[in-house]
Backbone as a chain_set.jsonl record, in Angstrom:
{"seq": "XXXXXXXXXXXXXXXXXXXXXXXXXXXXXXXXXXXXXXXXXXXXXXXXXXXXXXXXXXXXXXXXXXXXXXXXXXXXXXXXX", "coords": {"N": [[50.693, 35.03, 5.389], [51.273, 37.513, 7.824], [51.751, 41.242, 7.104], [54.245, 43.32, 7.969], [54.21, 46.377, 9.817], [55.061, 49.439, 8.636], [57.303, 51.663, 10.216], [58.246, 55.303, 10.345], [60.874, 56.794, 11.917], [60.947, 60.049, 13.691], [63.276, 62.062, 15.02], [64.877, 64.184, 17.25], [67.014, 63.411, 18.946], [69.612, 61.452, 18.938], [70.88, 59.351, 20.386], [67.959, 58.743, 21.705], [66.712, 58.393, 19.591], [67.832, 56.171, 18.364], [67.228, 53.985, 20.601], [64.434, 53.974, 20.068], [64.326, 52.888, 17.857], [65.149, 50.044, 18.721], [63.716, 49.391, 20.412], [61.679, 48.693, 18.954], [61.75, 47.241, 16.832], [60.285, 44.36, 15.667], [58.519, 41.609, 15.184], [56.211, 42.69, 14.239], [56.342, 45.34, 13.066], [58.424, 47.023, 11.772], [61.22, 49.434, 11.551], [61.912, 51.525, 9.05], [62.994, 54.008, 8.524], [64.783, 56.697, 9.62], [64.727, 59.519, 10.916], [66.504, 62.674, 11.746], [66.028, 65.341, 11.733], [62.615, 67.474, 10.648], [62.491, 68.345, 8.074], [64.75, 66.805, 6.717], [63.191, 64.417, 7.104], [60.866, 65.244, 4.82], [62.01, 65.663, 2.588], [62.814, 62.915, 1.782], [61.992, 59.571, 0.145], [58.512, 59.48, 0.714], [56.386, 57.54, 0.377], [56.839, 55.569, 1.743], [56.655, 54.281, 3.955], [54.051, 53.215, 7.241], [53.304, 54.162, 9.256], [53.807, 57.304, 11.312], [56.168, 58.326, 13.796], [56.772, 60.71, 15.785], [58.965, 63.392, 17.427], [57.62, 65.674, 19.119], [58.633, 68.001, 19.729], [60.86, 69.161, 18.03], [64.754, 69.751, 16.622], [65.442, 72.619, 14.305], [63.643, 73.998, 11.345], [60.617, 73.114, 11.513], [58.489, 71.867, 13.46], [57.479, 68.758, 15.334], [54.861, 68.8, 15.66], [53.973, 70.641, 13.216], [55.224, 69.104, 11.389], [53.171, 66.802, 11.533], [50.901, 67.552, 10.756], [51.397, 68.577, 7.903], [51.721, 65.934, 6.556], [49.495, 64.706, 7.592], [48.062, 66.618, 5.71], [48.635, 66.625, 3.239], [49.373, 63.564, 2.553], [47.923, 61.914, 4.141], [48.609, 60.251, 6.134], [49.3, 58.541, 8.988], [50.26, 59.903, 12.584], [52.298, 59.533, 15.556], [53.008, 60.56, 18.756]], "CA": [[51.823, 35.754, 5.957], [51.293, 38.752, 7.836], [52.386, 42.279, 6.18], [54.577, 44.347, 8.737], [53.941, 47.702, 9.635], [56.346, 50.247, 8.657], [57.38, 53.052, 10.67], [59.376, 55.863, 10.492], [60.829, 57.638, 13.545], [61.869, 61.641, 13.209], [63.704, 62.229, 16.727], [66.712, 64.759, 16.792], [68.409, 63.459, 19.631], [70.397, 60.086, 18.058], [70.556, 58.359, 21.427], [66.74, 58.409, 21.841], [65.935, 57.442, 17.759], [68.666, 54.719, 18.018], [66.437, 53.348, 21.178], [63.238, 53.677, 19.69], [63.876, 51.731, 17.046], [65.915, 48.619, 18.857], [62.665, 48.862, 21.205], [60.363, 48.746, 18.095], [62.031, 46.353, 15.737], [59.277, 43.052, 16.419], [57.809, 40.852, 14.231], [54.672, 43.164, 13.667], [57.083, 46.511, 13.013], [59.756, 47.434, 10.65], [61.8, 50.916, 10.995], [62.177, 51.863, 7.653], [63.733, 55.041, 8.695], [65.081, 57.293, 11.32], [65.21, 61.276, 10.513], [66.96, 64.066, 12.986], [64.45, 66.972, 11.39], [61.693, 67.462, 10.045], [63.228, 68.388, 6.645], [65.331, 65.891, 6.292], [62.234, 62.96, 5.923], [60.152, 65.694, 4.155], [62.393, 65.276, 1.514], [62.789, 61.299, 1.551], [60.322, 59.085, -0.285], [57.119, 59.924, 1.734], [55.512, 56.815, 0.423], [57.531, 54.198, 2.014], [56.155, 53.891, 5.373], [52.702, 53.423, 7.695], [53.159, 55.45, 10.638], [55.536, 58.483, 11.482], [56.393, 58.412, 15.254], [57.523, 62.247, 15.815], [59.373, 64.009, 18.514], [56.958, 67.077, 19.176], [60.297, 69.587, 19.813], [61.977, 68.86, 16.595], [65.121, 70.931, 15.634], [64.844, 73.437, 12.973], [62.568, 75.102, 10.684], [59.828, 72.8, 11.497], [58.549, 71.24, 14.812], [56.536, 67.942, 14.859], [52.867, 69.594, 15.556], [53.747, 71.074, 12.106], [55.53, 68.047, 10.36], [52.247, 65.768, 11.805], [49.908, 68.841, 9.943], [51.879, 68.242, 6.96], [52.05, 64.463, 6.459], [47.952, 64.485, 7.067], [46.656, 67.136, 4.753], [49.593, 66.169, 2.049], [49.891, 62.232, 2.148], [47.22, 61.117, 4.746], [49.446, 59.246, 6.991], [48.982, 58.591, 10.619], [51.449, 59.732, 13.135], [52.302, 59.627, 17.058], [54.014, 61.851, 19.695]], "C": [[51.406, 37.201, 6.197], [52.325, 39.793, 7.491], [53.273, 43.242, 8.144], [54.279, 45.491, 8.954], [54.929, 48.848, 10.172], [56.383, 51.65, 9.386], [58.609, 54.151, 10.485], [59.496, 56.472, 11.495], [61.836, 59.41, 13.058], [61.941, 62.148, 15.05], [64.778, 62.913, 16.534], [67.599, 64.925, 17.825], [68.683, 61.769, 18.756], [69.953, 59.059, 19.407], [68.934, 57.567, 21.329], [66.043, 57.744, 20.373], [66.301, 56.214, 18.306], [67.528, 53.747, 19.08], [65.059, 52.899, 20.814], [63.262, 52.823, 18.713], [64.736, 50.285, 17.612], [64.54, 48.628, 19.492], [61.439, 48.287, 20.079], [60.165, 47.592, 16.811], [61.239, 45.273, 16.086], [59.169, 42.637, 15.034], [56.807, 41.428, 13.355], [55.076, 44.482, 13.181], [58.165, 46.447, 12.363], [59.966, 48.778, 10.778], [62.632, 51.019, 9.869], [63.028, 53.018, 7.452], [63.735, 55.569, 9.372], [65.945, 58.529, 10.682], [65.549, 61.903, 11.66], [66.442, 65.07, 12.35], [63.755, 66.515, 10.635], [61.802, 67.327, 8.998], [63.583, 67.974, 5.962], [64.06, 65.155, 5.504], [61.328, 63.953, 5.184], [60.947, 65.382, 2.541], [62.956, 63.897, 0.755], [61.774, 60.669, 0.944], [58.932, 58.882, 0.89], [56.343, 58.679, 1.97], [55.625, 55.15, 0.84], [57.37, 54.017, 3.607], [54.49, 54.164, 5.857], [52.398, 54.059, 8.121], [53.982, 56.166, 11.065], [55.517, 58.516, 13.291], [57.216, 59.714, 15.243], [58.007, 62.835, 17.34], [58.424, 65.283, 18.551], [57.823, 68.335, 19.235], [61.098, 69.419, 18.945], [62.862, 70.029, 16.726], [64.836, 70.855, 14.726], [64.147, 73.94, 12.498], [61.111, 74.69, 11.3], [59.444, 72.164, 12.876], [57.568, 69.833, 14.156], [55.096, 67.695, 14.838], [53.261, 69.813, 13.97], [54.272, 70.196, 11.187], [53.831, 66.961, 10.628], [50.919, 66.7, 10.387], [50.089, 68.66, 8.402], [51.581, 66.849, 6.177], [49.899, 64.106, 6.316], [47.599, 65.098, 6.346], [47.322, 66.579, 3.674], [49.554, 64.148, 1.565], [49.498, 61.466, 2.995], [48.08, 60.065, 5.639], [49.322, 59.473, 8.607], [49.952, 59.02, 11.399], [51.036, 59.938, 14.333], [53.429, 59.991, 17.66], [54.567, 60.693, 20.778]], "O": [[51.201, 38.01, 5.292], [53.526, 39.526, 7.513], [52.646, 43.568, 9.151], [53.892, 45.933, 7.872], [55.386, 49.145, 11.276], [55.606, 52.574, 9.147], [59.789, 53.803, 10.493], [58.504, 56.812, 12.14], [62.855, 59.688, 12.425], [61.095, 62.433, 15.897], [65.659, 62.498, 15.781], [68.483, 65.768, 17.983], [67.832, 61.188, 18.083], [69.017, 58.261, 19.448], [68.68, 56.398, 21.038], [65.164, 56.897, 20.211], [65.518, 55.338, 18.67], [66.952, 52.816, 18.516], [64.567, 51.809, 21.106], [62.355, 52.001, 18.585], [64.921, 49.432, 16.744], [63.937, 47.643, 19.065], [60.487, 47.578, 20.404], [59.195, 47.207, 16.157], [61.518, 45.056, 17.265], [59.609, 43.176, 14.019], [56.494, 41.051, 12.226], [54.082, 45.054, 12.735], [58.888, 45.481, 12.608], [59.128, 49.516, 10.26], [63.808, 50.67, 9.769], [63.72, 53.134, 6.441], [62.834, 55.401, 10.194], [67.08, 58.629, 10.216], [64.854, 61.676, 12.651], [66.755, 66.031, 13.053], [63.914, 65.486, 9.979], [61.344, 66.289, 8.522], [63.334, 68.158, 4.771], [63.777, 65.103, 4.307], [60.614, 63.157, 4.574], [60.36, 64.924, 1.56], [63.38, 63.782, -0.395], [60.635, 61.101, 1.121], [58.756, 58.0, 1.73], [55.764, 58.423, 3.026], [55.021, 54.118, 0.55], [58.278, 53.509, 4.265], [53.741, 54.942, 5.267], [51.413, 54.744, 7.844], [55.093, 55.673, 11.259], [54.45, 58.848, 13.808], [58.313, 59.722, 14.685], [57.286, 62.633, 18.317], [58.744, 66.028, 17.625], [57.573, 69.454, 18.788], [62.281, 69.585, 19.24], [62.373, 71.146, 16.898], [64.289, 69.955, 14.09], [63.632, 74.739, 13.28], [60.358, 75.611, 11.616], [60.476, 71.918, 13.5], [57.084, 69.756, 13.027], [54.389, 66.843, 14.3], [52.718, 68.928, 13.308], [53.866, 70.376, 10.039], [53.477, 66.38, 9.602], [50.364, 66.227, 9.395], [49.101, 68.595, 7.671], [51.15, 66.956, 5.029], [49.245, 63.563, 5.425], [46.599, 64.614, 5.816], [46.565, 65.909, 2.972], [49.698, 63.681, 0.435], [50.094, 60.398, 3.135], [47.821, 58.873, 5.467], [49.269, 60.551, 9.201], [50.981, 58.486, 10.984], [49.91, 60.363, 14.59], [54.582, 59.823, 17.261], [55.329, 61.014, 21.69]]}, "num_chains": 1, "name": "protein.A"}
C-alpha cells in the first residue's frame, strides 16, 4: 500500500486555497492543511506534512520567499510557488 503525500497549502486568498486543494485531493496527495499566512502554519505542527505549496505574496509579516527560507534551514522541507 502506497503512503500518500502530504501537503500543506499557505494561500491568503480562500477562493484560490479552497481550489487548490479540491484540484489536489488524488489518490497520491492528501491536504493536511490550508493556512491564510505565513504565521498562522508557522505556528501549527510543522511536522505533519511533505511539501508546503506557498503563495509567493503572502499577507502579513512574512511573504512566502521568506516562509520557503524558513521551513528549509529550520525543518528541511520542500516547498513550491
Amino acid at each position: 500500500m502506497n503512503q500518500k503525500t502530504r501537503l500543506v497549502i499557505v494561500e491568503d486568498d480562500p477562493l484560490i486555497a479552497f481550489d487548490i486543494k479540491e484540484s489536489i485531493n488524488t489518490s497520491k496527495f492528501e491536504v493536511c492543511g490550508v493556512f491564510h499566512e505565513a504565521e498562522q502554519f508557522i505556528k501549527s505542527d510543522l511536522a505533519e506534512f511533505d511539501l508546503a505549496l506557498l503563495d509567493v505574496n503572502l499577507n502579513g509579516e512574512m511573504d512566502g520567499i521568506e516562509l520557503a527560507e524558513f521551513l528549509q534551514k529550520n525543518h528541511q522541507k520542500p516547498c513550491l510557488f
